[in-house]
C-alpha positions as CSV (number, residue, x, y, z in Angstrom):
1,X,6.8,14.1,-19.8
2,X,8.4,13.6,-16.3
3,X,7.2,16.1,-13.6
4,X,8.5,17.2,-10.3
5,X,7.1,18.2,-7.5
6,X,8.8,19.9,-4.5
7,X,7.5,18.6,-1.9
8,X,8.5,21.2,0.7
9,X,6.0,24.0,-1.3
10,X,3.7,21.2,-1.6
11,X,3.6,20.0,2.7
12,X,3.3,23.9,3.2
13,X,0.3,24.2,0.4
14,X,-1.5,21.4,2.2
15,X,-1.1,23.0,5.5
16,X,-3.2,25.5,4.2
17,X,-5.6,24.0,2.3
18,X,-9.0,23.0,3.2
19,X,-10.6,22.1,0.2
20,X,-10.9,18.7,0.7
21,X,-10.6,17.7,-3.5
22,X,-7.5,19.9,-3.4
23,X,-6.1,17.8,-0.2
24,X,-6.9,14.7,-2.6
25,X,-5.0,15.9,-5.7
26,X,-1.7,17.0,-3.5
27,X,-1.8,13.5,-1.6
28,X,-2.3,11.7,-5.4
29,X,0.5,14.0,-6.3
30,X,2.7,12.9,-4.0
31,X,2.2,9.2,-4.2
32,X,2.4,9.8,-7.9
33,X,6.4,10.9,-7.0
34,X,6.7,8.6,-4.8
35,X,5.5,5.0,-7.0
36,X,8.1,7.1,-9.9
37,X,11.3,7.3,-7.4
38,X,10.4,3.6,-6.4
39,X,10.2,2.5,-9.9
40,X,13.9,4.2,-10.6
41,X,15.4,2.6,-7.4
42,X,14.2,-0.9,-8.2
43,X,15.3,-0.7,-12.4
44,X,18.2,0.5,-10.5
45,X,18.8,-2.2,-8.5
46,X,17.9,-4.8,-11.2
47,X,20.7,-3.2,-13.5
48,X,23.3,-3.4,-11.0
49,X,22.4,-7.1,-10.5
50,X,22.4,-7.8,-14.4
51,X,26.2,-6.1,-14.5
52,X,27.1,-7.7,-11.4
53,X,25.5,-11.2,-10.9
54,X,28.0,-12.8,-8.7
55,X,27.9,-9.3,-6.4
56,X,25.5,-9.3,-3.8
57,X,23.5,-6.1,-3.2
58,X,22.3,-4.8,0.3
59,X,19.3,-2.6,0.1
């Protein structure tokens, strides 16, 4: 099941909030996103280098 989580609502919700267990599960939340969109970018890159072994990739 892949979620996602605007983070825009989500910075504005924590703004807010002062309940410091809800400030814990938006910050959890958002590293959760975060560790995911790393994850894609680096099976990304490791693709492009499998299809492309002699092409040298700049990140």
């Amino acid at each position: 099941m892949e979620e996602e989580i605007n983070t825009t609502p989500v910075g504005r919700s924590s703004n807010n909030q002062k309940d410091p267990d809800e400030l814990l599960k938006i910050a959890q939340d958002l590293n959760r996103v975060l560790k995911r969109e790393e994850q894609v970018r680096r099976d990304f890159r490791e693709a492009r280098r499998a299809n492309n072994p002699s092409e040298e990739i700049q990140c």
